[in-house]
VEXDREN-2710 file (C-alpha; in Angstrom, 1 decimal):
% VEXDREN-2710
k/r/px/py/pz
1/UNK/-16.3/-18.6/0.2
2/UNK/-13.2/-19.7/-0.9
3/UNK/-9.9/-17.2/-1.2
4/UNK/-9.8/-17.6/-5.2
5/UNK/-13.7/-16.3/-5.2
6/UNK/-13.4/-13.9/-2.1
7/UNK/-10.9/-11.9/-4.8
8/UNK/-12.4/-13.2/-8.5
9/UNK/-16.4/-12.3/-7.6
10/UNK/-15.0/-8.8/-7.3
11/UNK/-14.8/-5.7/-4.3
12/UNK/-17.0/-4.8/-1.9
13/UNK/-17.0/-3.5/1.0
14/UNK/-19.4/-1.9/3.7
15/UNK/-18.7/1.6/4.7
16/UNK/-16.7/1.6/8.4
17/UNK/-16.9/3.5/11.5
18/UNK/-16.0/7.1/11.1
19/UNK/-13.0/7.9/13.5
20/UNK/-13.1/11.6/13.5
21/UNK/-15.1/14.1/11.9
22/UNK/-13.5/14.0/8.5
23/UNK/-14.2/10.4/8.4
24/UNK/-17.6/10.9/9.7
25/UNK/-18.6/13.9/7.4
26/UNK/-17.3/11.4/4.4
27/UNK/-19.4/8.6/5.4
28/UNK/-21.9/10.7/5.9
29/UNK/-22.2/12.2/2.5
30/UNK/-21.4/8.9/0.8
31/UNK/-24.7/7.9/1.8
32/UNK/-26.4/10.9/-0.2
33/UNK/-26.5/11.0/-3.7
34/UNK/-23.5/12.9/-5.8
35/UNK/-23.8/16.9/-6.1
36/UNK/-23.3/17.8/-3.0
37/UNK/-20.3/19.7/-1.2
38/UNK/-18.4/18.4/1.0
39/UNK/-17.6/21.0/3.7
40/UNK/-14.1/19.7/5.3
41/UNK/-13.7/20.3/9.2
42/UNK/-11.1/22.9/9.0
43/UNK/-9.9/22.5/12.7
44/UNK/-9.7/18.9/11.5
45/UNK/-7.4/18.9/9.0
46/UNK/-4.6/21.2/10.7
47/UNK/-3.0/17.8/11.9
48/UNK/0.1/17.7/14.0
49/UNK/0.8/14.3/12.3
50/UNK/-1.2/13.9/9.0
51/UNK/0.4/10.3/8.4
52/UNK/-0.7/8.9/11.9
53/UNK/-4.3/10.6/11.8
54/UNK/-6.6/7.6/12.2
55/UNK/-9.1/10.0/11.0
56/UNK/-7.6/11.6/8.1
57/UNK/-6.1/8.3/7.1
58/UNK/-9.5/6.8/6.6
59/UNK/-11.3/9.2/5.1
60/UNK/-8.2/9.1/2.5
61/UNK/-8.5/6.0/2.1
62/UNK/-12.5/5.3/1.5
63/UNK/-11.7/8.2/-1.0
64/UNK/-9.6/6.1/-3.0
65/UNK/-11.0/2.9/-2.6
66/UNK/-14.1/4.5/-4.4
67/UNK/-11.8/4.0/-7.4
68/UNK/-11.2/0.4/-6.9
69/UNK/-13.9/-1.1/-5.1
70/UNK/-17.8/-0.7/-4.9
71/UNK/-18.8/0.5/-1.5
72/UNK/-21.7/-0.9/-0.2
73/UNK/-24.8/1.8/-0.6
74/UNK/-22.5/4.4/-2.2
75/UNK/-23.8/5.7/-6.1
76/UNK/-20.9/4.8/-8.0
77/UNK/-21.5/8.4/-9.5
78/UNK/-19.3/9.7/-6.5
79/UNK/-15.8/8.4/-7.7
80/UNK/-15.7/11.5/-10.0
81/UNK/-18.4/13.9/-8.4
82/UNK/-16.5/17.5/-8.1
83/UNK/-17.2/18.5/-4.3
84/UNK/-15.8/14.8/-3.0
85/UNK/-12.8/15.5/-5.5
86/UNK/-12.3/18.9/-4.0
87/UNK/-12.2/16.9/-0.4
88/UNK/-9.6/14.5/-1.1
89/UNK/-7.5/17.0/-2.7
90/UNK/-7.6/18.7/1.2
91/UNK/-6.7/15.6/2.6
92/UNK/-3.9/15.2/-0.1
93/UNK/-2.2/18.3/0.7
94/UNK/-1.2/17.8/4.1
95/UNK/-0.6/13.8/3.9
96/UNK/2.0/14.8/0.9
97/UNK/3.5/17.5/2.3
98/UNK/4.4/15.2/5.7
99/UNK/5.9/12.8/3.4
100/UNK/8.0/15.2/1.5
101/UNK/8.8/16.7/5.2
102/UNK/10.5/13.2/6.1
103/UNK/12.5/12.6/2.5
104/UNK/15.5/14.1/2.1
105/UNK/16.4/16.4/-1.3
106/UNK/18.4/14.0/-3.4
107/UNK/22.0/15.3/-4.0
108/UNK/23.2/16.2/-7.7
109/UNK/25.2/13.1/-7.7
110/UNK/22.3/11.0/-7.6
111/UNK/20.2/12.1/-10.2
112/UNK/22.8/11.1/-12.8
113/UNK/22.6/7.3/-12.1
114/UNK/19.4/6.7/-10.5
115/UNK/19.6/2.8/-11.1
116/UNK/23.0/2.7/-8.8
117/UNK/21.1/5.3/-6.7
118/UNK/18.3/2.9/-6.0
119/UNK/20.5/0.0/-5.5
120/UNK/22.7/2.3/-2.9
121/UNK/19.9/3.4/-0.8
122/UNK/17.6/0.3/-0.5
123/UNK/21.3/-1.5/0.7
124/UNK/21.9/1.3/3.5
125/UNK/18.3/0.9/4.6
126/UNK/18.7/0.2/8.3
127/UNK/14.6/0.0/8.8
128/UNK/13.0/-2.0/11.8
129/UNK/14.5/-5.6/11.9
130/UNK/10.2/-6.7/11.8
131/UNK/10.6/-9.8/9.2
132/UNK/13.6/-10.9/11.4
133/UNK/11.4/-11.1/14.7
134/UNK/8.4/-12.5/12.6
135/UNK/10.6/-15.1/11.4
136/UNK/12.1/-16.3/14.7
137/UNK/9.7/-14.8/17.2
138/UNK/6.3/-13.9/16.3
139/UNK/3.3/-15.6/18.0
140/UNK/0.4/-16.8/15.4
141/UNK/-2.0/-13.9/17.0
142/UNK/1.2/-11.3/15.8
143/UNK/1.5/-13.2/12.6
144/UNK/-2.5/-12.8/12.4
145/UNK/-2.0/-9.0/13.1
146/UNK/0.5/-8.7/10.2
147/UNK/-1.6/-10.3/7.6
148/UNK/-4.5/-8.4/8.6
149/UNK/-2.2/-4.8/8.0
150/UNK/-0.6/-6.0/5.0
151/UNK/-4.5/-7.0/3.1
152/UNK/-5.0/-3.4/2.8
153/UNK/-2.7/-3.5/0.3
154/UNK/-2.1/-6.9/-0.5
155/UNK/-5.9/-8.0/-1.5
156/UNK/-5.3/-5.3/-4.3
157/UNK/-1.7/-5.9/-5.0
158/UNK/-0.3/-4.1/-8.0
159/UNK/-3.7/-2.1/-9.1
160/UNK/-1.9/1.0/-7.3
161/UNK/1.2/1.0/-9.6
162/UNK/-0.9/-0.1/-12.9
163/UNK/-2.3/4.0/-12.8
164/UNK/1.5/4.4/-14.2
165/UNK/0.6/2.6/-17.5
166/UNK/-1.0/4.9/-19.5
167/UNK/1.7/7.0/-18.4
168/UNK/4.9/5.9/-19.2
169/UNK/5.4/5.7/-22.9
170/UNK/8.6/3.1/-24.7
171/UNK/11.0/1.0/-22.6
172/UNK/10.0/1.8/-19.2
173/UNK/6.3/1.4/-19.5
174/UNK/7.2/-2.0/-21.6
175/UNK/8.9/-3.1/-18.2
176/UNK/6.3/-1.7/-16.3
177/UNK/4.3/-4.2/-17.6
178/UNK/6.7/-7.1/-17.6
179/UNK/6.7/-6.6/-13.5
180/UNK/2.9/-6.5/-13.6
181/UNK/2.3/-9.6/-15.7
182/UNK/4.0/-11.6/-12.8
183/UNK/1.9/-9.8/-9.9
184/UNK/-1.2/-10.8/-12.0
185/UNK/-0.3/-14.1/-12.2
186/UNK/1.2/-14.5/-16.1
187/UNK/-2.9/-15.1/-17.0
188/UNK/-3.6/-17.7/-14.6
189/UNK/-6.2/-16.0/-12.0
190/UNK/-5.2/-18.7/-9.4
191/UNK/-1.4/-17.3/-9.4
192/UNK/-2.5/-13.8/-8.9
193/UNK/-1.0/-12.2/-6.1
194/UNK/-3.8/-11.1/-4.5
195/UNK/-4.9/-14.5/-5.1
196/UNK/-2.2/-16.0/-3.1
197/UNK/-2.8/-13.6/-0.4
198/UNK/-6.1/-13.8/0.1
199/UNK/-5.2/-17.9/-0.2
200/UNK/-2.5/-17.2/2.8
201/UNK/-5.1/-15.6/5.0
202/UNK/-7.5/-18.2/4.9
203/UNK/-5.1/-21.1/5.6
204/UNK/-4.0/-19.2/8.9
205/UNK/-7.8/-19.1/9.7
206/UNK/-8.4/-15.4/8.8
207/UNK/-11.1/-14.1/6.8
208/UNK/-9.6/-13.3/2.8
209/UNK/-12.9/-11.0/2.4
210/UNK/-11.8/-7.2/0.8
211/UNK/-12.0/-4.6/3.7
212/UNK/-13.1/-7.3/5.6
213/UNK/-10.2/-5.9/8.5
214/UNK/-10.9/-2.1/7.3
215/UNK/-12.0/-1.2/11.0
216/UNK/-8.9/-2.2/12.7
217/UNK/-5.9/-1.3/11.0
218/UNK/-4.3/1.8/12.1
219/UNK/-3.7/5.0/10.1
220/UNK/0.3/4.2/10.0
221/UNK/-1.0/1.4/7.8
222/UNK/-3.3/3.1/5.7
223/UNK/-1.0/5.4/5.0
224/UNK/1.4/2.7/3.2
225/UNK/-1.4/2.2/1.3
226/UNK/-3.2/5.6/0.7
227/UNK/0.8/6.9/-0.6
228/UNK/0.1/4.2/-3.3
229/UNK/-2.5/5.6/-4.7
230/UNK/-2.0/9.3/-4.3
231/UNK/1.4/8.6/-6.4
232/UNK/-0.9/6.5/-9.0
233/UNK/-3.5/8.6/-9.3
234/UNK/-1.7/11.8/-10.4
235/UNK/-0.2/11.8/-13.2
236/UNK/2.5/14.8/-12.2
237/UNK/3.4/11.9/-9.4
238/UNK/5.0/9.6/-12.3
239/UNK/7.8/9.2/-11.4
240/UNK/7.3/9.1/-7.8
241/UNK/5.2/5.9/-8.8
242/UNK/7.8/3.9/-10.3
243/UNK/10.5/4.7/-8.0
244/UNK/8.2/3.7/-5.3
245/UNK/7.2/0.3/-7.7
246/UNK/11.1/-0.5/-7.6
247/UNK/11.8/-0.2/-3.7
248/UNK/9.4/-1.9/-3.0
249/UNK/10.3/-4.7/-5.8
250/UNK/14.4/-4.6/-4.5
251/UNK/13.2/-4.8/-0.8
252/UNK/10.7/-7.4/-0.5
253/UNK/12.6/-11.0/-1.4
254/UNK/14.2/-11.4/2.1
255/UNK/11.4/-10.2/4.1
256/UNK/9.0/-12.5/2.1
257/UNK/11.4/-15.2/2.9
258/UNK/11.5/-14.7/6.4
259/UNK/8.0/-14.6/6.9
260/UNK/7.1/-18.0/4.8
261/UNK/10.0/-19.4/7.1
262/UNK/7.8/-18.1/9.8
263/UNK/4.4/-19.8/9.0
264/UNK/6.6/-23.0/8.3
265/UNK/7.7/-22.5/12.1
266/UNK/4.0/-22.3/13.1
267/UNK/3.4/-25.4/10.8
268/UNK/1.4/-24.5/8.4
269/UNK/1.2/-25.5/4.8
270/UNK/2.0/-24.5/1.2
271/UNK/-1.9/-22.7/1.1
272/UNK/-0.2/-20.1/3.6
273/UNK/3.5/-20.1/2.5
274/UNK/2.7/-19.9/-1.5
275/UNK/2.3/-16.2/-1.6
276/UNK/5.6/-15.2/0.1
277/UNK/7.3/-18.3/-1.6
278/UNK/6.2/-16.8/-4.9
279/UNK/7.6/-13.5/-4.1
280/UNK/11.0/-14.8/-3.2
281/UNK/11.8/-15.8/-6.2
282/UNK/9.5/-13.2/-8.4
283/UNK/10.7/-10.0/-6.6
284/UNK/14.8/-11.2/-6.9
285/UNK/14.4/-10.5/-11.1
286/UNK/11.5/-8.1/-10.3
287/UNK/14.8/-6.2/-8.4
288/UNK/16.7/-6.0/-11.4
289/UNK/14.2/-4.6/-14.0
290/UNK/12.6/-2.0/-11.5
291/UNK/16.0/-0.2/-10.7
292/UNK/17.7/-0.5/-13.9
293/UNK/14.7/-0.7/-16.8
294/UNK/12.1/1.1/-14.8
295/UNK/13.3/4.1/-13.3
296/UNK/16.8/4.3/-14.6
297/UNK/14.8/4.0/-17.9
298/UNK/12.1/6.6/-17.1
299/UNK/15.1/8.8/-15.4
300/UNK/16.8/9.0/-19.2
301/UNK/13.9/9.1/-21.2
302/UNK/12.6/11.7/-18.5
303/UNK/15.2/13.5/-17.0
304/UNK/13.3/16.0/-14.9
305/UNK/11.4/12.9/-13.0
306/UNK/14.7/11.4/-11.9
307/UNK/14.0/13.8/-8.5
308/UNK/10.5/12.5/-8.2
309/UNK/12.0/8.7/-8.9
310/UNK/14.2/8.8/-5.9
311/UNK/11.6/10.6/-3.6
312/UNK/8.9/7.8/-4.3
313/UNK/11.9/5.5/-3.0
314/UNK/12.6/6.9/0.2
315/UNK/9.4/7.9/0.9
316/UNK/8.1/3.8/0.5
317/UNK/11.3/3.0/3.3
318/UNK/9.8/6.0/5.7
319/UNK/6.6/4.7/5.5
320/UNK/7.3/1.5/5.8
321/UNK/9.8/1.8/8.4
322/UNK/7.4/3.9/10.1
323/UNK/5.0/0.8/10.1
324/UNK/7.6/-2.1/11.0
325/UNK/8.0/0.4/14.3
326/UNK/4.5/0.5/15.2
327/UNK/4.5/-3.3/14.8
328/UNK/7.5/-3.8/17.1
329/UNK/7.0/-1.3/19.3
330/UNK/3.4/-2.6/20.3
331/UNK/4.7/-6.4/20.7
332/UNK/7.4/-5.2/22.8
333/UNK/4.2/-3.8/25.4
334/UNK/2.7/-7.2/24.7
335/UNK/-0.1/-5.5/23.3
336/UNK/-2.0/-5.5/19.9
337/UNK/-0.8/-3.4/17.0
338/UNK/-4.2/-3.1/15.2
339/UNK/-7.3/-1.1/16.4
340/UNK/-9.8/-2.3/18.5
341/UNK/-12.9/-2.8/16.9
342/UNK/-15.6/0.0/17.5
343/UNK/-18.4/-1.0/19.7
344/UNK/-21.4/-1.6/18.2
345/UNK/-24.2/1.1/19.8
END
């Protein structure tokens, strides 16, 4: 299968391995048919650290995904069933609240100017240095690891942020959709980003299938992912949405950069430099609408989401810093930052 049809012919993907009982109790009910409650392990979801449960994570996750991809022997019936609804909301509590635990309050100051906001805290960001060691260090089995962490997201790039659509209303959800068009390519299916991803991971000899790495990447990962779509999906989360949408816009051209210079380094072609190429360029006017049109433009026309705006900011550089750590920190042992694969019984 080529990368253009591993992402055009549509998602899906085969249920994992539970890692936990909350994973387990999921999967297991997923292959019942819809009505049924889910009874949640209580002892299971008192977490000491909701954001690096492998379990938790997971279960979050396979939640979600029933709203973007088919899951293979799952009644579609279950993306909206009431009892599996009820579940993710007890997973959601405890994964938001950690987040909120790690952002701090904006000051008074801030909320005033949230475009200049932005633009101040994505330039004081002193995160991991991860695209700097890709770029000058990484070995093709760590630049196989990070492709394999990033498809979580990146095999569905943008669908997260599109749940802000429908509601955003005037000027911001006008450049909402400006931003968008690009990640979809202007049209043209072969310039999609997921596309170009998918097209990137084949090249370096990696398999572009959906979920097709579900099983080994790590809860810290997941939870880049799974803060995506909890933000999307609720609508009260708005504005955490688009500021989220524009950090990630204003902090992605120089890390894309160094990471096609990377694959160049390893010698490979355009097939696996096109996506981050394309995002080089993309994200540097994608910067400039997201802090300024987006969320300074939802922050006026919304005033009471201008708090929610910054938090989905600082909570993406958290996360993501959060990640870039695990990714450094497991090199530096010389050992594998992804999961080992379960063993087969």
């Amino acid at each position: 299968m080529t990368a253009i049809a591993a992402v055009a012919c549509g998602r899906t993907i085969a249920l994992p391995s539970p890692r936990g009982p909350l994973s387990a109790a999921l999967v297991d009910g997923l292959r019942k048919a819809p009505g049924g409650a889910f009874a949640a392990p209580v002892d299971a979801l008192v977490s000491p650290d909701p954001i690096g449960d492998d379990d938790l994570q997971l279960a979050l996750y396979l939640c979600y995904e029933l709203h973007y991809a088919e899951l293979v022997g799952v009644d579609p019936a279950w993306e909206w069933d009431p009892g599996l609804l009820a579940f993710r909301a007890a997973l959601e509590r405890p994964f938001e609240y950690a987040v909120r635990a790690l952002v701090a309050p904006p000051q008074d100051s801030e909320l005033t100017a949230v475009g200049a906001t932005l633009q101040r805290i994505v330039a004081e960001d002193d995160g991991p240095p991860l695209a700097r060691y890709v770029e000058t260090q990484a070995t093709l089995a760590q630049v196989h690891e990070l492709l394999v962490h990033r498809s979580a997201y990146q095999l569905k790039e943008a669908d997260p942020h599109c749940w802000a659509i429908p509601r955003l209303a005037g000027a911001p959800k006008a450049a909402l959709v400006e931003v968008q068009m690009d990640e979809y390519g202007g049209g043209r299916a072969d310039r999609m980003h997921a596309v170009l991803f998918a097209k990137a991971m084949a090249a370096v000899g990696l398999d572009p299938t959906y979920g097709a790495y579900l099983d080994e990447i790590p809860a810290v990962t997941l939870a880049t992912v799974n803060f995506m779509s909890l933000c999307g999906l609720h609508r009260r989360l708005r504005g955490a949405i688009v500021g989220h949408l524009a950090a990630f816009e204003m902090t992605s051209s120089l890390p894309n950069r160094r990471y096609g210079n990377a694959l160049r380094r390893l010698r490979f072609d355009v097939d696996a430099t096109d996506f981050f190429d394309e995002h080089v360029e993309a994200d540097a006017v994608h910067e400039q609408i997201a802090a300024w049109d987006l969320a300074g433009g939802l922050a006026a026309v919304e005033p009471s989401l201008a708090s929610d705006v910054l938090f989905g900011a600082r909570a993406l550089l958290v996360l993501e810093a959060r990640w870039a750590g695990h990714l450094l920190a497991a090199w530096e042992r010389d050992e594998r930052s992804l999961r080992r694969l379960p063993v087969a019984a």
